[in-house]
DRENDO-1510 file (C-alpha; in Angstrom, 1 decimal, always signed):
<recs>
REC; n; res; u; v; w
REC; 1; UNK; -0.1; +2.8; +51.7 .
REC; 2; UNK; -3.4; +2.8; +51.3 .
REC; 3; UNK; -5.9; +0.7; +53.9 .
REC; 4; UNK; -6.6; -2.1; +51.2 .
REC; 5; UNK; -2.3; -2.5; +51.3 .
REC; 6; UNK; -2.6; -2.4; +55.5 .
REC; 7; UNK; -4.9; -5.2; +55.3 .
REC; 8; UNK; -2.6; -7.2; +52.6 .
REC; 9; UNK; +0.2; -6.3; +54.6 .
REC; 10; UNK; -1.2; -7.7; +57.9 .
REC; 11; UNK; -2.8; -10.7; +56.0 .
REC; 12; UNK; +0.9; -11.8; +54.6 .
REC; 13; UNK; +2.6; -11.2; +58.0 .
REC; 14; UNK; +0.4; -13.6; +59.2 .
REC; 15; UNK; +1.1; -16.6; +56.4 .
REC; 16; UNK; +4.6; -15.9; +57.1 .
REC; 17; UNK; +4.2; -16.8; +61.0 .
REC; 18; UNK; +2.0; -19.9; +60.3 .
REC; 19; UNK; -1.2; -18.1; +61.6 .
REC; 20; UNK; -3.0; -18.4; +58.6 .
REC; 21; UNK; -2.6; -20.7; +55.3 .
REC; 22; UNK; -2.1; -18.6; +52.3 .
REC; 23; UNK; -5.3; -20.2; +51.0 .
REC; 24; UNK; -7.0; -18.4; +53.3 .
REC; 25; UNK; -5.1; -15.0; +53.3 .
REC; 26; UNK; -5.8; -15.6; +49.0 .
REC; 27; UNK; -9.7; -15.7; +50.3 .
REC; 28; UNK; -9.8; -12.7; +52.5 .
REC; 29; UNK; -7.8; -10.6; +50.0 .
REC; 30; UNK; -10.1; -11.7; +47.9 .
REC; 31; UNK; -8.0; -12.8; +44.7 .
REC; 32; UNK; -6.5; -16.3; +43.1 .
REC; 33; UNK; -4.3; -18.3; +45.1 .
REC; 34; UNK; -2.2; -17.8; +41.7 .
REC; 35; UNK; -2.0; -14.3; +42.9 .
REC; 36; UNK; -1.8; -14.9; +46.0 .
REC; 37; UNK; +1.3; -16.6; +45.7 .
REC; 38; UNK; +2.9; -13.6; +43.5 .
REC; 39; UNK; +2.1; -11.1; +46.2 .
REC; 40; UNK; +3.5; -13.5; +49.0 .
REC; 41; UNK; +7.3; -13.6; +46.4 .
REC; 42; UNK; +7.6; -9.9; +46.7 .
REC; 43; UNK; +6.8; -9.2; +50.4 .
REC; 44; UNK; +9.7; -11.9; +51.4 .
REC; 45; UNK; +11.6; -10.1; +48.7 .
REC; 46; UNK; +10.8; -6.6; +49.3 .
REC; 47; UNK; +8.7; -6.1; +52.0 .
REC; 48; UNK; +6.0; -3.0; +52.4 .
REC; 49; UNK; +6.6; -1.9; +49.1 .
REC; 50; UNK; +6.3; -5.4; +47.7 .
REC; 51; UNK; +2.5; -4.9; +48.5 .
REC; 52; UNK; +2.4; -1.3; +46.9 .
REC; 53; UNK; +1.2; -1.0; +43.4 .
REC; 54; UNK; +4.8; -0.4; +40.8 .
REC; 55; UNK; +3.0; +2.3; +39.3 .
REC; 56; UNK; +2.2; +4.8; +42.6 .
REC; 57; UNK; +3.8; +8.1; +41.6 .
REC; 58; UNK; +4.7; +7.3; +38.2 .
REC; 59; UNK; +3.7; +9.8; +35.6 .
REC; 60; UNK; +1.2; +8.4; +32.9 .
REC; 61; UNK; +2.4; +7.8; +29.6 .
REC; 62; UNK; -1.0; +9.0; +28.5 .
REC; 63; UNK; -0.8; +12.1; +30.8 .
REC; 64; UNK; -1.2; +15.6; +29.0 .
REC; 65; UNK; +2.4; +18.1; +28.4 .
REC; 66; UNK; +1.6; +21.1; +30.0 .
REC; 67; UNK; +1.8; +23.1; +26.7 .
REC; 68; UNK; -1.4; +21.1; +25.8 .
REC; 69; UNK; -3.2; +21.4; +29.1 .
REC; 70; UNK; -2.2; +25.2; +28.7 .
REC; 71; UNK; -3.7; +25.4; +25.1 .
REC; 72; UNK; -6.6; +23.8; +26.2 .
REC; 73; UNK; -7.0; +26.5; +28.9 .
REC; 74; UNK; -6.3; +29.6; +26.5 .
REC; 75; UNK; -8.7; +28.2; +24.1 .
REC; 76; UNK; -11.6; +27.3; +26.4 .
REC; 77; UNK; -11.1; +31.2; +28.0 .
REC; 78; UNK; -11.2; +32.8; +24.7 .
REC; 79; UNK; -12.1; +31.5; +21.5 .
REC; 80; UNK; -14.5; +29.0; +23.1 .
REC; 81; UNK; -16.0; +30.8; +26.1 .
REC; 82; UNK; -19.3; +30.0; +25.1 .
REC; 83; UNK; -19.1; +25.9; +24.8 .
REC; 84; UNK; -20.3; +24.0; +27.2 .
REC; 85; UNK; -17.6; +20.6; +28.1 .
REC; 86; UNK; -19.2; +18.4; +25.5 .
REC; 87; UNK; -19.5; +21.0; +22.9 .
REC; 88; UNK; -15.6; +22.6; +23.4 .
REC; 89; UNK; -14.2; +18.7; +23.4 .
REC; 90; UNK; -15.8; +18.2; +20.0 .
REC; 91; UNK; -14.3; +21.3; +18.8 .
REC; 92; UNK; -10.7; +20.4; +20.0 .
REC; 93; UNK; -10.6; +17.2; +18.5 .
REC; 94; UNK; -12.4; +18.8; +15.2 .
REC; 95; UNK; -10.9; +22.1; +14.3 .
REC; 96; UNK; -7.8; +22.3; +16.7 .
REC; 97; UNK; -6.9; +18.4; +16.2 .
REC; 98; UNK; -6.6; +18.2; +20.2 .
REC; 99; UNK; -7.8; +14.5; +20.4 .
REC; 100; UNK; -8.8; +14.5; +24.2 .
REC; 101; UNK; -11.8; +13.4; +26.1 .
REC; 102; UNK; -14.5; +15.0; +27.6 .
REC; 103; UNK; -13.5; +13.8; +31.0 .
REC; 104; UNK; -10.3; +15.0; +31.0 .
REC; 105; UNK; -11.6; +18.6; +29.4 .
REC; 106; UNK; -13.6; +18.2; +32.7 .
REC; 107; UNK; -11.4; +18.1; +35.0 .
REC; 108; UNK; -8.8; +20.8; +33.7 .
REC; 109; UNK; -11.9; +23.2; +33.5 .
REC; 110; UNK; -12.7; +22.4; +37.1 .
REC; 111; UNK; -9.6; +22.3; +39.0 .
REC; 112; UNK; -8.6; +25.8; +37.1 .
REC; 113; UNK; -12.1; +27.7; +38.3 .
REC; 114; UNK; -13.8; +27.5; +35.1 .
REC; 115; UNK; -17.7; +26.1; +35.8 .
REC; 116; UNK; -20.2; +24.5; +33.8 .
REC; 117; UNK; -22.3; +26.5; +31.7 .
REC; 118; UNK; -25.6; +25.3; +33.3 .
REC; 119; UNK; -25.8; +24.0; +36.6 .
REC; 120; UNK; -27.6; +21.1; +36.7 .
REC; 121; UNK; -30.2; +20.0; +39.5 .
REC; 122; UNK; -32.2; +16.8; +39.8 .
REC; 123; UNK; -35.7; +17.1; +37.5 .
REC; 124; UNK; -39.2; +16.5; +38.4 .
REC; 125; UNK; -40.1; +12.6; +37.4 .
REC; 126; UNK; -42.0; +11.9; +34.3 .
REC; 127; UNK; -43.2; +9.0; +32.3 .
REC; 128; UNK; -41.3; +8.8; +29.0 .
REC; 129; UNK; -43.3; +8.6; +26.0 .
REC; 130; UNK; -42.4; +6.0; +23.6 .
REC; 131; UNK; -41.1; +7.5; +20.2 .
REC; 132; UNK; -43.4; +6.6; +16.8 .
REC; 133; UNK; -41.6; +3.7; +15.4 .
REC; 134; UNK; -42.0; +5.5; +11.9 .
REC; 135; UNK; -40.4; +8.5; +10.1 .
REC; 136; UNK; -43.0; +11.3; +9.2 .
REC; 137; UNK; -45.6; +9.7; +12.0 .
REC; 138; UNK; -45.5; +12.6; +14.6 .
REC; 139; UNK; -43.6; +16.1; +14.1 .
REC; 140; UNK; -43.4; +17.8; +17.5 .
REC; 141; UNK; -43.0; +22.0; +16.6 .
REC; 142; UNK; -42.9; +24.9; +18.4 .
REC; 143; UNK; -41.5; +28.5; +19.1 .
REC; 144; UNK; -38.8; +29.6; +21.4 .
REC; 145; UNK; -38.1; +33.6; +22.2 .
REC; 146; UNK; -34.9; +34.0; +23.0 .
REC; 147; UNK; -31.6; +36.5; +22.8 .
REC; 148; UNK; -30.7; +34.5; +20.1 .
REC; 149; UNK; -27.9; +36.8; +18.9 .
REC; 150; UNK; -26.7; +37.8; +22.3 .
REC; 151; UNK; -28.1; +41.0; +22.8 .
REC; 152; UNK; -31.6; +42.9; +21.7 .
REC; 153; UNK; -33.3; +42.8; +19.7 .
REC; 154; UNK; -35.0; +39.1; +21.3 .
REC; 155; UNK; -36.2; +36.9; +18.2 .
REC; 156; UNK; -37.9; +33.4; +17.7 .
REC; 157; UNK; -36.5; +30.4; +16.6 .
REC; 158; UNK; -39.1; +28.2; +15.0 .
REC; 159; UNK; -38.0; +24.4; +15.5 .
REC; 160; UNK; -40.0; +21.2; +14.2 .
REC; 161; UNK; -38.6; +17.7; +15.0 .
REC; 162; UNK; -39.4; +14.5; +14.2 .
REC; 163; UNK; -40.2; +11.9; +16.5 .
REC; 164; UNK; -39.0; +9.1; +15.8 .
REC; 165; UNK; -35.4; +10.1; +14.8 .
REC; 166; UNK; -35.0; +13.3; +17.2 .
REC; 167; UNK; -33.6; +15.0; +13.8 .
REC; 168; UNK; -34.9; +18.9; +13.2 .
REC; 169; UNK; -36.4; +19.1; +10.3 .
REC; 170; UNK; -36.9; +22.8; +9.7 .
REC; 171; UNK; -36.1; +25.3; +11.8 .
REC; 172; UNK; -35.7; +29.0; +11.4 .
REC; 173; UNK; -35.3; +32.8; +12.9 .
REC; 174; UNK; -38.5; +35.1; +12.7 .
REC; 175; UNK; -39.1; +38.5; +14.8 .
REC; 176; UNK; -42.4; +37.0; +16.7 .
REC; 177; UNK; -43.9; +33.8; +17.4 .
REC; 178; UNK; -46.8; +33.8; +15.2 .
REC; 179; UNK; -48.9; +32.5; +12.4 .
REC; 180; UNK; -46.4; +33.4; +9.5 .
REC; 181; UNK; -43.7; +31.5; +11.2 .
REC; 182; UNK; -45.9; +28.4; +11.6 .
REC; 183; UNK; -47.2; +28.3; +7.7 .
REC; 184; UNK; -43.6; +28.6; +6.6 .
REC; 185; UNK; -42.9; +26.2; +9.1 .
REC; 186; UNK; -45.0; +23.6; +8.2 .
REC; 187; UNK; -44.2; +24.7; +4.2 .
REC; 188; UNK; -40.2; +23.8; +5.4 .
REC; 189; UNK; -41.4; +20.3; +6.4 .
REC; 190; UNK; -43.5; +19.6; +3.8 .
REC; 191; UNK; -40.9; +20.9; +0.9 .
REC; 192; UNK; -38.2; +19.0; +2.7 .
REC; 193; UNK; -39.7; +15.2; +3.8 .
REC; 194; UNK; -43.2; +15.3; +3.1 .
REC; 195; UNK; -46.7; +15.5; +4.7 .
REC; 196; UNK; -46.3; +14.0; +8.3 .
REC; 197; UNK; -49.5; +12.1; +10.0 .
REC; 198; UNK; -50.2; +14.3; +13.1 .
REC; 199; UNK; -48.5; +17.5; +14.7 .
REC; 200; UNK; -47.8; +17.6; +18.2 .
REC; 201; UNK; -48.3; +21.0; +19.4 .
REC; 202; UNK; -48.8; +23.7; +22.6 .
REC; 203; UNK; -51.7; +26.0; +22.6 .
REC; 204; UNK; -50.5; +29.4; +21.3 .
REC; 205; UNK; -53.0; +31.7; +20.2 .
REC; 206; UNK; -51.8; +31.1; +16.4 .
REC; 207; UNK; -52.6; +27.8; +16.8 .
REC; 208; UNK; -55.8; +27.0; +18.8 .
REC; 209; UNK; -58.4; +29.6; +19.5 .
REC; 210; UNK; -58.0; +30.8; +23.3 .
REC; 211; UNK; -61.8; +32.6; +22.9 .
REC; 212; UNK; -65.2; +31.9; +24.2 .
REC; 213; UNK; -66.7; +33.6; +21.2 .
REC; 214; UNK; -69.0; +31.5; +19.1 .
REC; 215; UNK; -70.7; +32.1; +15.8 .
REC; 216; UNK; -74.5; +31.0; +15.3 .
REC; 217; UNK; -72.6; +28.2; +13.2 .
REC; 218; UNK; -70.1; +27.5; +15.2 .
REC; 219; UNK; -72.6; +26.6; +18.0 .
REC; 220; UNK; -75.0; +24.5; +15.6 .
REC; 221; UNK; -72.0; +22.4; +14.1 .
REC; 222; UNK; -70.3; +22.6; +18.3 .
REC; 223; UNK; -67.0; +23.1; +16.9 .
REC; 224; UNK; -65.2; +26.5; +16.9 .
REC; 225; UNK; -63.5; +27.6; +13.6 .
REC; 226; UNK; -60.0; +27.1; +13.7 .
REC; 227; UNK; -57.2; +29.2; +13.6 .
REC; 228; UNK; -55.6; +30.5; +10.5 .
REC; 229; UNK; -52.6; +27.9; +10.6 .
REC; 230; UNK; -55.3; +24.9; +11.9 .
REC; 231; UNK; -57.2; +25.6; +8.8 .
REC; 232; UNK; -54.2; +24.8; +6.7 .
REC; 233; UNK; -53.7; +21.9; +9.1 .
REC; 234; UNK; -57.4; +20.8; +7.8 .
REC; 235; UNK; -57.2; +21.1; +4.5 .
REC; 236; UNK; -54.0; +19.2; +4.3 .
REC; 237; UNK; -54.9; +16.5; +6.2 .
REC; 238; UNK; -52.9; +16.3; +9.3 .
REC; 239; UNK; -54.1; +15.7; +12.5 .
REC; 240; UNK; -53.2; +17.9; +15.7 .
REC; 241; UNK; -52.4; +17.1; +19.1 .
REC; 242; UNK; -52.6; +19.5; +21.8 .
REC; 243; UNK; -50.1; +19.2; +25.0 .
REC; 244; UNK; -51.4; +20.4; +28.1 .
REC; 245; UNK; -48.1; +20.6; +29.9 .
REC; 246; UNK; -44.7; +22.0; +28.6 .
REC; 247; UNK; -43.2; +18.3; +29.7 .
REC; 248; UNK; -45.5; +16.4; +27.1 .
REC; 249; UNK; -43.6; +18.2; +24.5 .
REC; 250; UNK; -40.6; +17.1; +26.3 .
REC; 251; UNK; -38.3; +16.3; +23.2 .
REC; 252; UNK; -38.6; +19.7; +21.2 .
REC; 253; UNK; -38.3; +21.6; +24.5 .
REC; 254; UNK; -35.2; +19.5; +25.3 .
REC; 255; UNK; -34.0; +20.6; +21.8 .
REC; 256; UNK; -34.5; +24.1; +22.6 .
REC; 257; UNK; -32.4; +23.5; +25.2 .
REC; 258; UNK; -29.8; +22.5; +23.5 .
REC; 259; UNK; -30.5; +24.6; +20.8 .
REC; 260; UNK; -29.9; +27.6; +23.0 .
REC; 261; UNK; -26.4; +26.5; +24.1 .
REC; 262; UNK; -24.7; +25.1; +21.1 .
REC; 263; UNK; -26.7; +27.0; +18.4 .
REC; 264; UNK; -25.9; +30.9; +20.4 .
REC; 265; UNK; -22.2; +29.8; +20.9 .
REC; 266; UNK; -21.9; +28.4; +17.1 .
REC; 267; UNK; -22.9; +31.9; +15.8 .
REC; 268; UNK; -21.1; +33.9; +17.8 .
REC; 269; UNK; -18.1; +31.7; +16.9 .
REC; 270; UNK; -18.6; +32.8; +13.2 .
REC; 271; UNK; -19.9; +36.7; +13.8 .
REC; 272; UNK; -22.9; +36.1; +13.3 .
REC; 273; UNK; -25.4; +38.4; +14.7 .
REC; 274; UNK; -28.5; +39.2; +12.3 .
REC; 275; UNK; -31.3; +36.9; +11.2 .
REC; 276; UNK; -30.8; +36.7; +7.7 .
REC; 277; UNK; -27.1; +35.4; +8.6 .
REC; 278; UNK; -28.3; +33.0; +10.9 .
REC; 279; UNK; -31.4; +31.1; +8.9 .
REC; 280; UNK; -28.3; +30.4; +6.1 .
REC; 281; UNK; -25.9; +29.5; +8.8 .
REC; 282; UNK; -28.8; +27.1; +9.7 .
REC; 283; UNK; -29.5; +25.8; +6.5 .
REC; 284; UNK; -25.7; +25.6; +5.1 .
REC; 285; UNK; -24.3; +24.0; +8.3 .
REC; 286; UNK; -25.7; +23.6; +11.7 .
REC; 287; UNK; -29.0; +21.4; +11.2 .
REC; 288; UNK; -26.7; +19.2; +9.1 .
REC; 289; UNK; -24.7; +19.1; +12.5 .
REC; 290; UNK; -27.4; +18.8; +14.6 .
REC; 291; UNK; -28.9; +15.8; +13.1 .
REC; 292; UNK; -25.7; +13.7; +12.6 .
REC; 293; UNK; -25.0; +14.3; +16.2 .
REC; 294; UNK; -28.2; +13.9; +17.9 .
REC; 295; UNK; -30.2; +11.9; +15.4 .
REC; 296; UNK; -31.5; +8.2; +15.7 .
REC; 297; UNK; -32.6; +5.2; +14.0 .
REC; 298; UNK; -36.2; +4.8; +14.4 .
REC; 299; UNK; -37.7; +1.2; +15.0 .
REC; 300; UNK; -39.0; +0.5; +11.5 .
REC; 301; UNK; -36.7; +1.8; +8.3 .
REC; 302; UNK; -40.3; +2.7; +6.7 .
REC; 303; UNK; -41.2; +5.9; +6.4 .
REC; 304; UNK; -44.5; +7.5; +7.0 .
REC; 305; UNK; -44.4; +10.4; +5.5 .
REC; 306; UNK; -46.8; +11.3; +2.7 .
REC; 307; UNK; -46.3; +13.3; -0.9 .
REC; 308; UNK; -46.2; +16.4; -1.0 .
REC; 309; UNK; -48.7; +18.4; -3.1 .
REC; 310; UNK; -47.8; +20.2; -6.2 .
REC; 311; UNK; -46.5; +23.6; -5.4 .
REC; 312; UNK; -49.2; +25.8; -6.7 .
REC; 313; UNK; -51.9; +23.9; -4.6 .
REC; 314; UNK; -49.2; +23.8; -1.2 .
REC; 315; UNK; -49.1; +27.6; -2.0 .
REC; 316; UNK; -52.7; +28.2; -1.7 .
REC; 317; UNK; -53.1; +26.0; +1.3 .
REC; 318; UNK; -50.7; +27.7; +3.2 .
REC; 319; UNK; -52.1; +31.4; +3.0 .
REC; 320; UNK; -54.1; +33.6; +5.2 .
REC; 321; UNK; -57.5; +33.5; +4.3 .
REC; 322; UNK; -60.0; +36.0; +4.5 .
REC; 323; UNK; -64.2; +36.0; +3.7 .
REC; 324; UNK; -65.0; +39.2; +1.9 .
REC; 325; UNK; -67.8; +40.7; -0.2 .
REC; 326; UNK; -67.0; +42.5; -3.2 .
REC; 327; UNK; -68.3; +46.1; -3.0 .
REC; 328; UNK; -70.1; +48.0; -5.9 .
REC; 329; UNK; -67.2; +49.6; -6.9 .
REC; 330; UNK; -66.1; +45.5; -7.9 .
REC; 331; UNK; -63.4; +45.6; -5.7 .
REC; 332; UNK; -62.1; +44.1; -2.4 .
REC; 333; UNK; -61.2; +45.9; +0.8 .
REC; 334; UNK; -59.2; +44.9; +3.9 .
REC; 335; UNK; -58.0; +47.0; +6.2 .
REC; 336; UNK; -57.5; +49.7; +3.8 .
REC; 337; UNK; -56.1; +47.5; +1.3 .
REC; 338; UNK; -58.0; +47.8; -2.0 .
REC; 339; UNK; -58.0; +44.8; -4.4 .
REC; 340; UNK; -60.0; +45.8; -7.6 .
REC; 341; UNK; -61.3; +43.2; -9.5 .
REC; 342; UNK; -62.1; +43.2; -13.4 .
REC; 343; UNK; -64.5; +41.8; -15.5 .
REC; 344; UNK; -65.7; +38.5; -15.8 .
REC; 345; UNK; -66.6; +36.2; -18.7 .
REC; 346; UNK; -70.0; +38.0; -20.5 .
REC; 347; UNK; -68.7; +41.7; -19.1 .
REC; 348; UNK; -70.0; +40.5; -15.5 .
REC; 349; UNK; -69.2; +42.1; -12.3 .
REC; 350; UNK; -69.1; +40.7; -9.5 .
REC; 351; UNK; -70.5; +43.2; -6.9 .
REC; 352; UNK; -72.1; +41.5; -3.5 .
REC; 353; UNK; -70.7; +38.7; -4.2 .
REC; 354; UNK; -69.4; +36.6; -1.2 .
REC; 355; UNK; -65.5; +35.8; -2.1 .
REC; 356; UNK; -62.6; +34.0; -0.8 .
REC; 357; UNK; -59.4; +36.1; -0.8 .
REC; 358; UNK; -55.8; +34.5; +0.6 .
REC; 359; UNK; -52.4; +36.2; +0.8 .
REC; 360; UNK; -49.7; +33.8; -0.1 .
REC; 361; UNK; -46.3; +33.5; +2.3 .
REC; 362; UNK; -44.4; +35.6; -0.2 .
REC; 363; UNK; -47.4; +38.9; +0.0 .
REC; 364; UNK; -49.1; +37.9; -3.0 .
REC; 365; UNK; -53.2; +38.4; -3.1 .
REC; 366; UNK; -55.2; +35.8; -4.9 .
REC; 367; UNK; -59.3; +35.9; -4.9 .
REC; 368; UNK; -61.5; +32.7; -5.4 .
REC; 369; UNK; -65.1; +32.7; -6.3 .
REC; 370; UNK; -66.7; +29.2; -6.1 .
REC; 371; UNK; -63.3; +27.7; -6.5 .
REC; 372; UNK; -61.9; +29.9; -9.4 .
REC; 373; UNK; -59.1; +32.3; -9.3 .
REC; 374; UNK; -60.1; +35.8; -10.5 .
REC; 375; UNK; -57.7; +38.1; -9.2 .
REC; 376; UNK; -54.1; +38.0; -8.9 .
REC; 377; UNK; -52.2; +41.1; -7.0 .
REC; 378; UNK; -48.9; +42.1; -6.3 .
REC; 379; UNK; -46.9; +41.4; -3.2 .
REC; 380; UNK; -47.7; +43.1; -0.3 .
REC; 381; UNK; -46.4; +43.3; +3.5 .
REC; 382; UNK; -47.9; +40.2; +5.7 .
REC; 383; UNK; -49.8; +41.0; +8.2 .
REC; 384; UNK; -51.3; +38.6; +11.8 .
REC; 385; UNK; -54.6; +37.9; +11.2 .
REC; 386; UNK; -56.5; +39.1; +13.9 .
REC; 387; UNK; -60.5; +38.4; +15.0 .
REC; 388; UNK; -62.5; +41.4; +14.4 .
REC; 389; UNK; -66.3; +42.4; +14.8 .
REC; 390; UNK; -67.5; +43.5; +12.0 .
REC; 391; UNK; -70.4; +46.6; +11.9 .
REC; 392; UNK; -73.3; +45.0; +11.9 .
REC; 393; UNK; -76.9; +46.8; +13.7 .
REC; 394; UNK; -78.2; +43.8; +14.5 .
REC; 395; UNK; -76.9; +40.4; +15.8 .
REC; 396; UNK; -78.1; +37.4; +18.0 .
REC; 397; UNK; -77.8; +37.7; +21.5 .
REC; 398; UNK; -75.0; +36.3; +22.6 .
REC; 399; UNK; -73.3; +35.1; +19.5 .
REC; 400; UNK; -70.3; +36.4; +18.4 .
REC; 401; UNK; -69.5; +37.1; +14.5 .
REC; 402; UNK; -65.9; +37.5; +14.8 .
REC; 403; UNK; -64.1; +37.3; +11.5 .
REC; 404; UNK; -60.9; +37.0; +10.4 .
REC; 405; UNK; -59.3; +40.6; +9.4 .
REC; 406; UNK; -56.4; +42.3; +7.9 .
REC; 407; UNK; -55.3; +45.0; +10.0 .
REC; 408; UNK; -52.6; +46.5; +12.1 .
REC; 409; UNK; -51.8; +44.7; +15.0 .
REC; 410; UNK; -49.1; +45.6; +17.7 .
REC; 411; UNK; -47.0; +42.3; +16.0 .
REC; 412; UNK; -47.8; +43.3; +12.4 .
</recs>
């Protein structure tokens, strides 16, 4: 008997002897006089075990065979090593049709030696940040290096979520965090939903410029030139927001997290250990997932979320762009890549003349002058943009005329 059934016990030996009333024994047990009338009819009748529950040491109807808590185990050993409680439980019920709760997936994992995937330990106290009550208001994006694949070589994910609904909506495997993987980012989000208001972002390098170098016009117009991807950022109109912590990008590093465990153990579920593999498992199944698992409503059904551009104009705004005057020779170098260029209208050349030349996301080489395309090349490898100082015998004391460049880099 348990301590609450000694007390009972004691209480209804006292009603008995005319001690107490049973109103007052109904009090102290604290239940109905109804009640306490019931339990008075089987302590006469029975006696001790009158006051002990009927079901102590009965097995529950609802209780797992042991075939069942034995599959459970083989599965969660071997064919689902990798899954975390949640994760495995949705998998049994799903693909093994082993309708169980979480809880009790728990429980046989614990009491059998098996521990939770992450440990988890109390976490520094911040202030929550409302979500935007629209669609398309804020995307939060980022990179996460990581042995996505389970082994070397380590690879980046690139992740953009939305706000308001917590849903991902483009996300895909590169070799290197850089500025390719955010243009083809933000060319996933645009293609997909639309042009979003503002981008909530960290401060990698291919993002915001880390340097103290300024140009003579940079320091008249007291504002650095952006970077390659903050350019395009410019030119279409959204407006980025720097975190200065980790934590104020809380719900895209959260995703990570959970990126990391269900994403790694979804792939290596279905064999699936190279990049190319894993961007169509991504885009065939498991952002599908993702969103109708983690995805909410947001406050206002409208969404904010503006048209995208036509695609030969979202092309040329997502590019790498580089300034570049056109030699003698009427053609274009860049780090020992020649672009020749041919005659204009009236059998003109253009030599000296200051051009705008942009390599699209699929290698393509396109050069502007005043606006007007007058060169289109074939395809070649992508290369980081890198600042370079150009040769120049003289140059203002302490100015810097750093320019963008095409040339080998240690991530090219």
């Amino acid at each position: 008997m348990s301590q609450k059934e000694w007390r009972r016990y004691h209480l209804l030996e006292m009603v008995c002897e005319g001690i107490i009333t049973l109103k007052e024994a109904s009090e102290e047990m604290e239940v109905s006089y109804r009640q306490g009338k019931r339990l008075k009819k089987k302590f006469i009748e029975r006696g001790a075990k009158g006051i002990v529950h009927g079901n102590r040491s009965r097995i529950s109807s609802k209780r797992l065979s042991e075939d069942i808590t034995k599959k459970i185990l083989e599965l969660s050993n071997e064919k689902y090593l990798n899954f975390n409680d949640t994760h495995f439980t949705e998998k049994l019920i799903e693909i093994e049709g082993i309708k169980v709760s979480r809880e009790t997936v728990r429980k046989i994992r614990r009491s059998n030696g098996i521990k939770p995937k992450r440990e988890r330990r109390a976490k520094r106290h911040y202030k929550r940040r409302e979500r935007k009550s629209q669609e398309g208001m804020m995307v939060l994006w980022d990179g996460s290096l990581h042995k996505w694949f389970g082994s070397e070589p380590v690879c980046c994910l690139m992740s953009a979520i939305d706000d308001a609904t917590g849903e991902i909506t483009s996300a895909f495997f590169v070799e290197y965090e850089g500025t390719y993987g955010y243009l083809k980012l933000l060319e996933g989000i645009i293609r997909e939903k639309g042009i979003p208001i503002t981008i909530y972002q960290d401060r990698h390098s291919a993002l915001k410029r880390n340097d103290n170098n300024w140009t003579i016009e940079e320091q008249l117009a007291n504002k650095q030139e952006p970077t390659q991807v903050g350019k395009a950022l410019e030119e279409i109109g959204i407006r980025a927001i720097f975190a200065l912590t980790p934590q104020a990008k809380g719900r895209v590093e959260g995703g990570f997290g959970t990126l990391q465990d269900r994403l790694i153990a979804e792939m290596k579920l279905n064999n699936i250990n190279k990049i190319e593999e894993g961007n169509k498992f991504l885009k065939s199944f498991f952002i599908k997932d993702y969103n109708k698992r983690f995805g909410k409503k947001p406050a206002l059904k409208e969404k904010a979320w503006r048209k995208a551009p036509k695609k030969a104009e979202l092309d040329k705004v997502l590019s790498f762009r580089y300034k570049a005057v056109v030699s003698n020779e009427n053609a274009v170098r860049l780090g020992g890549k020649v672009l020749d260029i041919l005659l204009g209208s009236g059998n003109r050349g253009y030599a000296k003349a200051k051009v705008d030349v942009r390599q699209f996301l699929d290698g393509s080489w396109h050069i502007y002058y005043k606006g007007k395309q007058i060169v289109k090349s074939e395809p070649s490898q992508l290369r980081e943009p890198i600042k370079a100082k150009p040769r120049r015998k003289y140059k203002a004391k302490g100015t810097s005329n750093d320019e963008w460049a095409y040339m080998t880099s240690a991530l090219a």
